[in-house]
BAVEXKE-537059 format. One record per atom (N, C-alpha, C, O): x negated, y negated, z negated. Coordinates in steps of 0.05 Angstrom, whole numbers, padded with zeros to 5 digits, always signed. Example, Ala and Ser with C-alpha at 12.3 -4.5 7.8 and 13.67 -1.06 7.14 Angstrom:
2
-00264+00114-00156/-00246+00090-00156/-00264+00066-00156/-00285+00066-00169/-00257+00045-00142/-00273+00021-00143/-00258-00001-00157/-00268-00023-00161/
//
This chain:
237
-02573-01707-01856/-02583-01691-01834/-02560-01682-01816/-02561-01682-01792/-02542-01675-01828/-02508-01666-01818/-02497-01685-01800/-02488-01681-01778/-02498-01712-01818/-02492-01731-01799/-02513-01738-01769/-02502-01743-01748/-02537-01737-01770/-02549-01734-01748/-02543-01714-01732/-02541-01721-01708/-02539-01691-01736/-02535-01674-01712/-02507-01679-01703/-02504-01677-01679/-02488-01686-01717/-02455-01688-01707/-02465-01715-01691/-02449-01715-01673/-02475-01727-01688/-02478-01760-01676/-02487-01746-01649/-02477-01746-01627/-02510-01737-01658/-02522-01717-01630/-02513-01709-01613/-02518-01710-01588/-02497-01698-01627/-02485-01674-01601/-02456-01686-01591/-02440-01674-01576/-02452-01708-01601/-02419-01721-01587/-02426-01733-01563/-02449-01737-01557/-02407-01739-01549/-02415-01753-01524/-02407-01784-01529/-02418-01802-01516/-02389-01788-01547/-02392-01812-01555/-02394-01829-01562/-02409-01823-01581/-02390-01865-01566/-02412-01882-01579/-02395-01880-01608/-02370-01884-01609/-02409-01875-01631/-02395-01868-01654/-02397-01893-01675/-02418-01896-01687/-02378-01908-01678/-02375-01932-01698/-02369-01928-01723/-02383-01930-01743/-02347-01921-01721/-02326-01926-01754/-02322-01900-01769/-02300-01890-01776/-02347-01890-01775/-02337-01855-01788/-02326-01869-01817/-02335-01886-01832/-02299-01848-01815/-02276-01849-01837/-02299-01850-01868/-02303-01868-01884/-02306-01828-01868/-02333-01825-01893/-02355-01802-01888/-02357-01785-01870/-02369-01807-01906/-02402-01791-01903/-02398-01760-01901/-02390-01747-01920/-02406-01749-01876/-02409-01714-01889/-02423-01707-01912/-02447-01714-01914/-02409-01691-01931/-02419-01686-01951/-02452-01661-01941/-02454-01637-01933/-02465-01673-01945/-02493-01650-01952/-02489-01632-01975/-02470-01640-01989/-02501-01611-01984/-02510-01597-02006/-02538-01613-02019/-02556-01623-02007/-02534-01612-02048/-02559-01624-02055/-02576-01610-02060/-02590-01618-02079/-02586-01582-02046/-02610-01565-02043/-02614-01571-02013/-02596-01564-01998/-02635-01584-02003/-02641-01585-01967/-02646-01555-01953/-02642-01549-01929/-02653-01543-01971/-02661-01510-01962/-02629-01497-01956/-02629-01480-01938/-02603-01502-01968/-02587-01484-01966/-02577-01497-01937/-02564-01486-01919/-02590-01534-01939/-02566-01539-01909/-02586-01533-01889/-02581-01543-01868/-02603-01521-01890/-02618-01509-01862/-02609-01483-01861/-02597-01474-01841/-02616-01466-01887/-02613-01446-01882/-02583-01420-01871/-02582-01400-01857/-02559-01443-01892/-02525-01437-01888/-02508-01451-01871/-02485-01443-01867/-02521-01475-01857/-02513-01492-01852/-02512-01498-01818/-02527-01514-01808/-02487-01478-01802/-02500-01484-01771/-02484-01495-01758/-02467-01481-01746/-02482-01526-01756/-02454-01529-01752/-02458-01527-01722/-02478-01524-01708/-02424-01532-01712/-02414-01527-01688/-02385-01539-01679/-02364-01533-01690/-02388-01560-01656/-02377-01580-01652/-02359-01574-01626/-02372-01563-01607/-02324-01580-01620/-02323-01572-01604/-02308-01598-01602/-02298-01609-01621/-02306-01613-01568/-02297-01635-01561/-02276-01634-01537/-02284-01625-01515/-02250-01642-01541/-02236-01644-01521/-02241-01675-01512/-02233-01694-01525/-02260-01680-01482/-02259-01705-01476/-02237-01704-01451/-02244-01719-01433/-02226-01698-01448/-02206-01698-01416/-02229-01695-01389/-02220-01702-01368/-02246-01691-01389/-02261-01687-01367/-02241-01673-01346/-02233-01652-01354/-02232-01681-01320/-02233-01668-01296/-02201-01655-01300/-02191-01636-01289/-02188-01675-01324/-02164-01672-01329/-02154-01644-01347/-02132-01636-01352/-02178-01636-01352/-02171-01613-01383/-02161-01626-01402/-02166-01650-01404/-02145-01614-01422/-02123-01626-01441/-02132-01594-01462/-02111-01585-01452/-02140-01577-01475/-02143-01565-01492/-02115-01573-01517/-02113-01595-01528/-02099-01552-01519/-02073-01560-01541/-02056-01576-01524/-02035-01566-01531/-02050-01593-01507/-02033-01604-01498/-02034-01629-01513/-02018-01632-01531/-02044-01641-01509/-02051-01666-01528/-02030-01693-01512/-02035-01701-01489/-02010-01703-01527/-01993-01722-01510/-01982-01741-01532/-01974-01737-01555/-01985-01760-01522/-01973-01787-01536/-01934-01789-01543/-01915-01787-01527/-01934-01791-01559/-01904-01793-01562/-01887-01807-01547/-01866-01811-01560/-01886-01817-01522/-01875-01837-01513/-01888-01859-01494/-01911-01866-01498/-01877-01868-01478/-01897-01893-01463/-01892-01868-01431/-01876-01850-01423/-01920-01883-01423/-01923-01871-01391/-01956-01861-01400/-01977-01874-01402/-01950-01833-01405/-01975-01818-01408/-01985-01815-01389/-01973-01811-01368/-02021-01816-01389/-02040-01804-01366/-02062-01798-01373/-02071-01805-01395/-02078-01784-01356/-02103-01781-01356/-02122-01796-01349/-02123-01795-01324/-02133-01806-01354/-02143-01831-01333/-02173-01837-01337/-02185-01827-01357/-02188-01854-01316/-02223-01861-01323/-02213-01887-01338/-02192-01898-01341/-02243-01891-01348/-02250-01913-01360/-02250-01895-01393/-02244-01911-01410/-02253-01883-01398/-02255-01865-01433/-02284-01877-01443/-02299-01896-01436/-02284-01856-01464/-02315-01864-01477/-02325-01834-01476/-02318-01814-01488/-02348-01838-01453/-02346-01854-01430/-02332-01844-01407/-02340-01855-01387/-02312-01825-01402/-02306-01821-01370/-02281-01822-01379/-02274-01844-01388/-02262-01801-01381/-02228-01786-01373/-02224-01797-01409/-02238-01795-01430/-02199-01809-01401/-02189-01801-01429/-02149-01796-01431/-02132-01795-01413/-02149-01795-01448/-02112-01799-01450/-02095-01825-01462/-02097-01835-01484/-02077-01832-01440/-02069-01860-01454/-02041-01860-01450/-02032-01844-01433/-02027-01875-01463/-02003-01876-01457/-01998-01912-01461/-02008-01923-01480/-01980-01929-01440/-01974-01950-01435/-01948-01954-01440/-01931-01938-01431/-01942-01977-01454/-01917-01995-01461/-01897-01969-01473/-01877-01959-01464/-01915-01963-01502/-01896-01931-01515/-01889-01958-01544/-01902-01971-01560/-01863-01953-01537/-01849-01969-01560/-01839-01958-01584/-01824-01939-01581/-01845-01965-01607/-01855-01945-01629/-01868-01967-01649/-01880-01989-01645/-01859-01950-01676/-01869-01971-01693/-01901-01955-01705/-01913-01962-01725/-01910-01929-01684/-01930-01911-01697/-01931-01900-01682/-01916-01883-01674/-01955-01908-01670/-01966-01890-01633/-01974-01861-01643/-01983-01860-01666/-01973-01842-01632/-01974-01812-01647/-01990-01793-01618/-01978-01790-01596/-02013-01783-01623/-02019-01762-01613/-02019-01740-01622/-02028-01734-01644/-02006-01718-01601/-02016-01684-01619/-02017-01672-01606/-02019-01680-01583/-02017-01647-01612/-02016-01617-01592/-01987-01619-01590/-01973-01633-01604/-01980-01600-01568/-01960-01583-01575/-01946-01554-01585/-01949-01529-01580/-01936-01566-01597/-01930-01533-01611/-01918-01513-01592/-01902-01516-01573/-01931-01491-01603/-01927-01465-01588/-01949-01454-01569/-01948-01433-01557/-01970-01473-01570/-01990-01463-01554/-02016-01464-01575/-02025-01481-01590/-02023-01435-01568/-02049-01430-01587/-02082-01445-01572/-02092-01436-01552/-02091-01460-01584/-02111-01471-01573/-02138-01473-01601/-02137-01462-01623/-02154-01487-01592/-02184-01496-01605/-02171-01508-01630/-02180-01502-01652/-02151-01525-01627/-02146-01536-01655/-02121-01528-01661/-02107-01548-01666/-02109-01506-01664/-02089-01489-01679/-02103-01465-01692/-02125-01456-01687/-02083-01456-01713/-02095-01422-01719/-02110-01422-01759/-02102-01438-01776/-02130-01401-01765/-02131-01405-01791/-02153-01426-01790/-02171-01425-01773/-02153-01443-01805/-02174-01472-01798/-02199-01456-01828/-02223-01454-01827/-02187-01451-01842/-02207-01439-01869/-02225-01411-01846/-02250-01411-01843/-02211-01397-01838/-02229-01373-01831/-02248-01382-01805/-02268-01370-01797/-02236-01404-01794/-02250-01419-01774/-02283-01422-01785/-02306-01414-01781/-02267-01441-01803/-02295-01457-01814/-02292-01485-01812/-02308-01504-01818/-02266-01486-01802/-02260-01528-01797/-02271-01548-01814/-02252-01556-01828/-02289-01558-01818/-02289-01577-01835/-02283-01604-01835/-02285-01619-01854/-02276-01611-01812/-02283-01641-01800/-02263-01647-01775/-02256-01629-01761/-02255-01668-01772/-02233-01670-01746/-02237-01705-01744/-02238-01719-01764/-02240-01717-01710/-02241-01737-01717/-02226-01742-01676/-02215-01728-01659/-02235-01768-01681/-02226-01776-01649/-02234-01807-01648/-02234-01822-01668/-02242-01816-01618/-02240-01842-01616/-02218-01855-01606/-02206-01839-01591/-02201-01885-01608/-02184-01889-01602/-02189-01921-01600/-02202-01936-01614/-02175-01925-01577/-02172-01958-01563/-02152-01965-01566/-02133-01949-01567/-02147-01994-01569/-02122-02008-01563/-02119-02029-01550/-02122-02052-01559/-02111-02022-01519/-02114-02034-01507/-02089-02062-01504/-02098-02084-01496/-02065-02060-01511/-02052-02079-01511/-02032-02069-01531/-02026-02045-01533/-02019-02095-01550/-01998-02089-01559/-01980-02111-01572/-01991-02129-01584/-01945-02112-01569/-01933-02147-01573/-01956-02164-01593/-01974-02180-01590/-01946-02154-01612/-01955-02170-01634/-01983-02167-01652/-02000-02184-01657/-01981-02144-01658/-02014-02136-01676/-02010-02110-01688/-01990-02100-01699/-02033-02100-01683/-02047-02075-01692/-02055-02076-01720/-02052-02059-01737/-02067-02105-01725/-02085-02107-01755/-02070-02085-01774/-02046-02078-01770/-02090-02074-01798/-02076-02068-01817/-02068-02035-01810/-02064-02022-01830/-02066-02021-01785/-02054-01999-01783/-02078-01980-01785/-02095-01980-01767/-02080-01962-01809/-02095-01938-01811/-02093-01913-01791/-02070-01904-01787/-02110-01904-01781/-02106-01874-01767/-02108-01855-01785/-02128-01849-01799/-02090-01848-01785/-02080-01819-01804/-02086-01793-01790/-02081-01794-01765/-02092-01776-01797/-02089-01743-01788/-02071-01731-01800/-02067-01739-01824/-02051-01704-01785/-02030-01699-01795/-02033-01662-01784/-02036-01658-01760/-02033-01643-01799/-02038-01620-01797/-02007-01605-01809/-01999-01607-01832/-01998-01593-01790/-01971-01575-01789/-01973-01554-01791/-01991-01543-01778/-01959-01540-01805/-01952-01502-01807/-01927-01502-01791/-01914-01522-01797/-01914-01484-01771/-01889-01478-01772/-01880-01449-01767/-01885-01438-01746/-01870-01440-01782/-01868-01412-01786/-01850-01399-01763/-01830-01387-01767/-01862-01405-01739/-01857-01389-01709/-01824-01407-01704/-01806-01393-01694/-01818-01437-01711/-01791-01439-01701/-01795-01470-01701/-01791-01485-01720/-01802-01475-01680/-01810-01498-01664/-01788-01522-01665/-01792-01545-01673/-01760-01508-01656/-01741-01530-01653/-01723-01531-01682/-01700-01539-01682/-01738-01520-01711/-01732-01526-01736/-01756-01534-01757/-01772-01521-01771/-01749-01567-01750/-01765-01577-01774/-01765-01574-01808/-01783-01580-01824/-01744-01565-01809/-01736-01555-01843/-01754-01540-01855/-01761-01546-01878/-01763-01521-01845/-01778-01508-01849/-01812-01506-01849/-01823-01485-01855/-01825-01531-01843/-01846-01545-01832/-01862-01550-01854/-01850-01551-01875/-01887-01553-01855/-01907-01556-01878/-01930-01579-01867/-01950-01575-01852/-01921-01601-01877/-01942-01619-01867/-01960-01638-01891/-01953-01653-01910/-01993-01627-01878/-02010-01650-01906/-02026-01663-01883/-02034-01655-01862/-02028-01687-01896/-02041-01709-01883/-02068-01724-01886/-02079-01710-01903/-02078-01734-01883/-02101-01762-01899/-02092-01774-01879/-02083-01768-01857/-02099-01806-01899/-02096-01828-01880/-02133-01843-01890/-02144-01845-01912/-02142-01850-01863/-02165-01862-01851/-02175-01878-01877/-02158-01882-01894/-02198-01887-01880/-02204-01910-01905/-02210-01931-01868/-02218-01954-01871/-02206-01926-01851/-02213-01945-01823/-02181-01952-01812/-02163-01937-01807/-02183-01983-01811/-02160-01981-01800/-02166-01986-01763/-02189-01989-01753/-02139-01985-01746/-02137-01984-01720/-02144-01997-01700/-02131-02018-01697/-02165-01992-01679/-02173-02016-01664/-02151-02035-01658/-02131-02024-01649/-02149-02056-01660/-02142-02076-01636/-02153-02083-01618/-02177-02081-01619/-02138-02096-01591/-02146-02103-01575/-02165-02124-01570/-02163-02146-01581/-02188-02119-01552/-02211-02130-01548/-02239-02114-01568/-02264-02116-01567/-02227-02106-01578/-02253-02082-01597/-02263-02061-01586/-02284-02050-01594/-02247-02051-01566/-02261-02025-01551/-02260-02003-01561/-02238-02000-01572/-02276-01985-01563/-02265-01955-01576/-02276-01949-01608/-02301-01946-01611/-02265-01948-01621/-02274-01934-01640/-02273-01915-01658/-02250-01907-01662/-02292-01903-01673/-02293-01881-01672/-02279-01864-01708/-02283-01874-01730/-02269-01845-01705/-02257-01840-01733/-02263-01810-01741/-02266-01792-01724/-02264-01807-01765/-02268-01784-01778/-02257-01771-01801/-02259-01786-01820/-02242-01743-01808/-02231-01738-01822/-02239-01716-01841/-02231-01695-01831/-02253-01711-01865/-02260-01687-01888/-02236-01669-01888/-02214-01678-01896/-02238-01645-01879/-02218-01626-01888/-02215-01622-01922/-02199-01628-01939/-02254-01601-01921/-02255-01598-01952/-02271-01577-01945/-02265-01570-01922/-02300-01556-01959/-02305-01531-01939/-02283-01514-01944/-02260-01516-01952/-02296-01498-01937/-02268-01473-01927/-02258-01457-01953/-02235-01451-01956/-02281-01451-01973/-02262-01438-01993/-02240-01444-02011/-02223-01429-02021/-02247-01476-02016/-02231-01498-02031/-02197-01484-02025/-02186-01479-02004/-02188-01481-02057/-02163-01467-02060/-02141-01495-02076/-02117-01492-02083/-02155-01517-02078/-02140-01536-02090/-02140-01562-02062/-02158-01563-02045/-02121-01576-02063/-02111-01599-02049/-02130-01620-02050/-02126-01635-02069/-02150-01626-02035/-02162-01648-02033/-02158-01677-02041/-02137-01688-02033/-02176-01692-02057/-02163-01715-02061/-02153-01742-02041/-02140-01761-02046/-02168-01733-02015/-02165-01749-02000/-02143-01735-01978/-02150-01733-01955/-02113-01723-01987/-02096-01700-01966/-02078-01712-01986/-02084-01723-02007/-02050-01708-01973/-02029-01712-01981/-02014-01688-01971/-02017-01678-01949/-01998-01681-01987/-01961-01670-01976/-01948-01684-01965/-01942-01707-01973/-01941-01675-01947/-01915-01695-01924/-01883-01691-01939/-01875-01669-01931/-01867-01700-01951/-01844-01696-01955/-01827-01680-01936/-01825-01683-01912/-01813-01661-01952/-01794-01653-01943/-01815-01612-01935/-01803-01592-01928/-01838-01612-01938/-01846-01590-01946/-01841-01569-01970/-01855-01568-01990/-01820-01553-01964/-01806-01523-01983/-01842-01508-02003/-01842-01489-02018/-01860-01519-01999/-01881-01503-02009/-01879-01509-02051/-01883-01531-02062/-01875-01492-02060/-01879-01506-02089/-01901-01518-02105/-01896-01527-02127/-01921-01518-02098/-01938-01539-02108/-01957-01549-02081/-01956-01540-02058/-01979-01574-02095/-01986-01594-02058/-02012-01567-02056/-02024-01564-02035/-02016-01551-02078/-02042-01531-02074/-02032-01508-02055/-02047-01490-02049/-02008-01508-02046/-02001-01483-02038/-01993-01494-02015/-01991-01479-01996/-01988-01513-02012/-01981-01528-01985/-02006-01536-01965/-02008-01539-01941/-02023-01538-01983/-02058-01541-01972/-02061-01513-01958/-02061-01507-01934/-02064-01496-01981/-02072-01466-01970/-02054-01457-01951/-02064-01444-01934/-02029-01462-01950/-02008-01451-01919/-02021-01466-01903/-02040-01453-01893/-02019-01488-01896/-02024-01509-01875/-02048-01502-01860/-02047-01496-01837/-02073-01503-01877/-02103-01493-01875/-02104-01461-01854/-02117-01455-01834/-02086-01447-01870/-02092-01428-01861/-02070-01417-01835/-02070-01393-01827/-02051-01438-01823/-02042-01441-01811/-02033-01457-01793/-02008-01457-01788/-02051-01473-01778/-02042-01502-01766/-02030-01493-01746/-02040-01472-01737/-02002-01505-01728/-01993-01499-01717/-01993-01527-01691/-01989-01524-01667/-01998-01548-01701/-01993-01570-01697/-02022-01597-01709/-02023-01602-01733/-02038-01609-01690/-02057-01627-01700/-02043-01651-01689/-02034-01649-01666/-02040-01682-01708/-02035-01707-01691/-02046-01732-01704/-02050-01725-01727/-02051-01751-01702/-02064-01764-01707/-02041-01794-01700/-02032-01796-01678/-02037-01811-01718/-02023-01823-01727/-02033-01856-01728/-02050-01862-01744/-02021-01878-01711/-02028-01905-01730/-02009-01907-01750/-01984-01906-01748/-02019-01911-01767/-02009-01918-01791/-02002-01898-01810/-02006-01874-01807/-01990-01911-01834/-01989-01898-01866/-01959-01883-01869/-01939-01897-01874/-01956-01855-01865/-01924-01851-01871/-01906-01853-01886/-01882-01849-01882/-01925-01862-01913/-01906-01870-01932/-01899-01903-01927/-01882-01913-01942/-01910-01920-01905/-01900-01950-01898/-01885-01954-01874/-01888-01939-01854/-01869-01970-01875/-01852-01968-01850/-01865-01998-01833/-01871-02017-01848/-01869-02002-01805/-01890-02021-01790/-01869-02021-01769/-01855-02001-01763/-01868-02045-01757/-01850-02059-01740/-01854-02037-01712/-01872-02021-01706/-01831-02043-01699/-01843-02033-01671/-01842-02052-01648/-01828-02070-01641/-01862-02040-01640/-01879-02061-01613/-01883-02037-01589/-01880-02013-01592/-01891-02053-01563/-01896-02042-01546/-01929-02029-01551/-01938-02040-01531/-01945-02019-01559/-01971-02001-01551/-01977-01992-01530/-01964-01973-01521/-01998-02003-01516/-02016-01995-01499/-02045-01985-01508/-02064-02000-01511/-02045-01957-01514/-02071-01941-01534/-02079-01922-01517/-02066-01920-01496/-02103-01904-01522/-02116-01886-01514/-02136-01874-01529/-02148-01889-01545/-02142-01855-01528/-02150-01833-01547/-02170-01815-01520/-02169-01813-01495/-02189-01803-01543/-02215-01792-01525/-02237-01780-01544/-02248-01793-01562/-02241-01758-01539/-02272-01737-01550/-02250-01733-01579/-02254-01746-01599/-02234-01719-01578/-02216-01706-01588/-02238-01682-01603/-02243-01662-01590/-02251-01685-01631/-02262-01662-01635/-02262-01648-01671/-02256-01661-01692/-02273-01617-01668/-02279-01611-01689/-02297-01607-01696/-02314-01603-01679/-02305-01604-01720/-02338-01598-01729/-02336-01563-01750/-02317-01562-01766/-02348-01548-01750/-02349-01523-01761/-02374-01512-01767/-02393-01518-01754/-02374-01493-01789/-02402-01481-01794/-02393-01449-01786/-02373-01435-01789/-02424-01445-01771/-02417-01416-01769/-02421-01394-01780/-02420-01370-01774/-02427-01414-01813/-02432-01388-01832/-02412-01396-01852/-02401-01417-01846/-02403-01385-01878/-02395-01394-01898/-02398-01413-01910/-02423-01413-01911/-02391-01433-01921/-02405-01448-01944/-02407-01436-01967/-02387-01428-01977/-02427-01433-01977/-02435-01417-02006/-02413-01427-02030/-02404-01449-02034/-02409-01403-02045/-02390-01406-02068/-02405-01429-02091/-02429-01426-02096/-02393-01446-02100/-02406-01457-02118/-02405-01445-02141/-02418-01453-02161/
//
């Protein structure tokens, strides 16, 4: 039923969800606890919500999205095309993601040209803490998932991806989240709970960070940038 209303209320054509929203297996609690609430950065009219920018290339805003404005960046040479916010600005997708209610983060993404091949490259999500010091990464707390979908290539058109946080009270590390190396947190459960309750930074990734992938020129674009949330608790199990 979850999945029908998130399909609903997006504006766009939705293909490749990463995996299934989990339901409750009482139907009474997901009517009754259950209100979700979806919020979408599509670039309409050149809004950017978080500062959302490609690592490189010749960024823009541009028509032709799914379906109107989207964000693209052309001939960004890179072995891992990278969208995110930028840090230091508090927006829709920074802040405590548990007291939010985040459950869900996804985006669609095109590839419109690139040298050699795309095949094979997963879209990853990548969620940052940084404890108020922007131009020091040492200090940085990053967990990840990488996609069970891997990356359009060219001539496929847009498609669409989705990412499980976990609900909100969950105090242990998801099996589908990783620790980013080089995170000071002492265990990956405590690196969950900082991160969660601190995002400072959302980006979204082709490819696997533990693999290293050639670099080519990328011509990509990204669009309906969104989250999904409940506006009640999820019940304690």
């Amino acid at each position: 039923m979850l999945a029908a209303i998130v399909i609903a209320a997006m504006s766009a054509t939705l293909s490749v969800p990463a995996d299934p929203i989990a339901v409750p297996a009482d139907p009474g609690i997901a009517i009754r606890k259950f209100k979700p609430q979806i919020f979408t950065e599509a670039f309409s009219k050149g809004t950017n919500e978080g500062g959302w920018s490609w690592d490189g290339g010749i960024v823009s805003i541009q028509k032709g999205g799914n379906p109107q404005w989207y964000l693209r960046t052309a001939d960004d040479l890179t072995n891992a095309p990278q969208v995110a916010t930028a840090f230091g600005i508090d927006s829709e997708f920074t802040g405590n993601y548990r007291a939010k209610g985040v459950f869900r983060m996804g985006a669609d993404f095109i590839t419109e040209r690139v040298d050699d091949s795309a095949a094979g490259l997963p879209i990853s999500l990548f969620l940052t803490s940084d404890p108020g010091t922007p131009d020091d990464p040492s200090d940085d707390c990053t967990i990840y998932s990488v996609g069970a979908a891997f990356a359009p290539v060219p001539g496929e058109g847009w498609r669409h991806y989705e990412f499980t946080l976990a609900p909100p009270y969950y105090q242990v590390l998801p099996g589908n989240w990783q620790v980013l190396e080089g995170c000071n947190e002492p265990t990956p459960d405590a690196a969950w709970n900082r991160v969660v309750q601190d995002v400072d930074q959302a980006r979204f990734f082709y490819g696997d960070p533990t693999y290293f992938f050639e670099f080519q020129n990328f011509t990509v674009g990204v669009d309906n940038i969104f989250w999904l949330k409940f506006s009640e608790d999820l019940p304690e199990p």
